[in-house]
C-alpha positions in Angstrom: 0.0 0.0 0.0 1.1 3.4 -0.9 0.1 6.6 1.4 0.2 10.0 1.4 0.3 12.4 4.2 -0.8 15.9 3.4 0.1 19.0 5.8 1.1 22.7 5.1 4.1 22.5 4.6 4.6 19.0 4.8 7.9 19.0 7.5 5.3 18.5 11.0 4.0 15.2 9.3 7.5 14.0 8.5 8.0 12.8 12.0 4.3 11.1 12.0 5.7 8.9 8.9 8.6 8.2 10.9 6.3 7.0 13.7 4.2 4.9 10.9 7.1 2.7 9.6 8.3 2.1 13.0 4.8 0.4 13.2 4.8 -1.4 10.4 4.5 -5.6 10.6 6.7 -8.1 9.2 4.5 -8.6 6.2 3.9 -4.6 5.5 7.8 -3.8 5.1 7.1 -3.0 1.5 4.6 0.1 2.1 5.3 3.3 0.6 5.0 6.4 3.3 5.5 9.7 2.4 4.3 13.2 3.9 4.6 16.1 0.9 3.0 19.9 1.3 -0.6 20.6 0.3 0.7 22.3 -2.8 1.8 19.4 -4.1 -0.9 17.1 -3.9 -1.9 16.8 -7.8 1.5 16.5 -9.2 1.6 13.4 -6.6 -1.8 12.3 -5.7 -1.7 9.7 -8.5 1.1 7.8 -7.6 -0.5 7.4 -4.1 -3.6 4.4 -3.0 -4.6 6.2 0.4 -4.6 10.0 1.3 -4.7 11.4 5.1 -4.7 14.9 5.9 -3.1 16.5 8.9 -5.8 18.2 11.1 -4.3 21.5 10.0 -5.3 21.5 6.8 -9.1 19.6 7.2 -10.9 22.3 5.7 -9.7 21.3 2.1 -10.9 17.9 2.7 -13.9 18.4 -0.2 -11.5 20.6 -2.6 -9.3 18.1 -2.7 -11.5 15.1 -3.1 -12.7 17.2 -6.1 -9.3 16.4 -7.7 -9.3 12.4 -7.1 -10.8 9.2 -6.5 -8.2 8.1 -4.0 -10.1 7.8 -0.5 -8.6 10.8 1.8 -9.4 10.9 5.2 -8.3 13.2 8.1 -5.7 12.2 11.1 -6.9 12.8 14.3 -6.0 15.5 15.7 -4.7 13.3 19.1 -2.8 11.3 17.1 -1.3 13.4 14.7 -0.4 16.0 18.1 1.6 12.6 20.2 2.7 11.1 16.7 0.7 7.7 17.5 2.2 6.0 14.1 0.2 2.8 15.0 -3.1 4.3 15.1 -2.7 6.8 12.0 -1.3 3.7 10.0 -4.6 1.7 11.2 -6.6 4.6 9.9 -5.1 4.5 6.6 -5.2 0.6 6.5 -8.8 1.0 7.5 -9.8 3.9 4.5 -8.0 1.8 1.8 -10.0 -1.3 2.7 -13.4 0.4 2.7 -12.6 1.7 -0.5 -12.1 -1.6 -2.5 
């Protein structure tokens, strides 16, 4: 599974993909985490099977749904804050299975 983190500027979500792979299982060593800037979403978006959003930037949620049918969802804002890797990962595992 690939997934994309989206925040402002895309350096605070850096250390919640850090926290991700760390929580990755034996059998998930080949996912693809990545955290980029907002701007960047539609030059990426594509390359990409699950979206989260950092709380920050929630209010684009529908904008950027506009732009993709990749399911995007929003981090918590508790998890994103202490960097719970385990439970954003779940979240994203969880969004890419409702979506097939």
């Amino acid at each position: 599974m690939r997934i994309l983190l989206i925040c402002a500027a895309g350096m605070s979500t850096s250390l919640v993909v850090e926290k991700m792979k760390r929580a990755l299982g034996e059998d998930e060593k080949d996912f693809i985490i990545k955290a980029k800037a907002g701007e960047d979403f539609e030059e990426v978006v594509e390359n990409y099977d699950v979206i989260l959003l950092g709380p920050q930037i929630r209010f684009r949620k529908k904008e950027l749904e506009k732009k993709t049918d990749k399911p995007i969802g929003i981090i918590d804002t508790m998890d994103y804050g202490l960097c719970r890797g385990d439970k954003i990962l779940q979240q994203a595992k969880e969004l890419f299975n409702s979506s097939i």
